[in-house]
N, C-alpha and C positions, 0 to 999 in steps of 0.2 A: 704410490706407497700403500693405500689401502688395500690395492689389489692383489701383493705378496703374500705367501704364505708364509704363516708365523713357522718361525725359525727358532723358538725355543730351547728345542734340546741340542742345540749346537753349543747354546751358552751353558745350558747344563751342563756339557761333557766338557767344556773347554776349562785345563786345571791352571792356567795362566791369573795373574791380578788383572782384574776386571774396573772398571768406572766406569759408572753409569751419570753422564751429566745432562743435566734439565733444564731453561732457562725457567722460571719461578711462573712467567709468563705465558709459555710455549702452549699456545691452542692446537698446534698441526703435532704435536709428543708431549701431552701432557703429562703431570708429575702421576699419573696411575700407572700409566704404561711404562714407566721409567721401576715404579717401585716393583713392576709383573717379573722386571729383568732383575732386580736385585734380589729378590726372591729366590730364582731359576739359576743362581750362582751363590752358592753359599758364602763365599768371602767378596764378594761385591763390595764397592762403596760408593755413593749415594750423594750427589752432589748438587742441588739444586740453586743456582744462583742468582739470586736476590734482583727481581727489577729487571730481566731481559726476559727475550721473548726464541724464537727459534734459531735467533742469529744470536747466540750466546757468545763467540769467539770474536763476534765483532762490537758485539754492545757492551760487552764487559771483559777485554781481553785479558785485564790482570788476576780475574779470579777464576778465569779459563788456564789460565798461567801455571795458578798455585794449584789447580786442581792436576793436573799433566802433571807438575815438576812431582808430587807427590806418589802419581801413579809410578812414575819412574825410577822413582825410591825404592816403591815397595819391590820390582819388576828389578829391580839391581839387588834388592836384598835375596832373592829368590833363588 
């Protein structure tokens, strides 16, 4: 993963709803690089969940859950 090139302006140009999820924990995607992407997309939102680590969907499924079901919302509102 380190070795990709940043791919940035893909999420600039991309005009779709964006989530950017983080576990609170996550040493291999920490919450910096998370905030670089919500940045790079102006209607981003920003998810950081409480107490997990890079397996966020698995240590905390229910607020991986609520974080989806609301992307989906917005992604249906659109």
């Amino acid at each position: 993963m380190a070795a990709r090139p940043d791919r940035t302006e893909v999420l600039t140009s991309f005009e779709g709803p964006v989530l950017v999820l983080v576990g609170e924990e996550d040493v291999l995607s920490p919450i910096g690089e998370a905030e670089h992407m919500v940045v790079a997309h102006r209607t981003a939102d920003l998810v950081i969940v409480p107490a997990a680590g890079h397996m966020s969907p698995v240590e905390a499924p229910a607020a991986v859950g609520e974080a989806l079901a609301a992307l989906l919302e917005r992604a249906s509102a659109d």
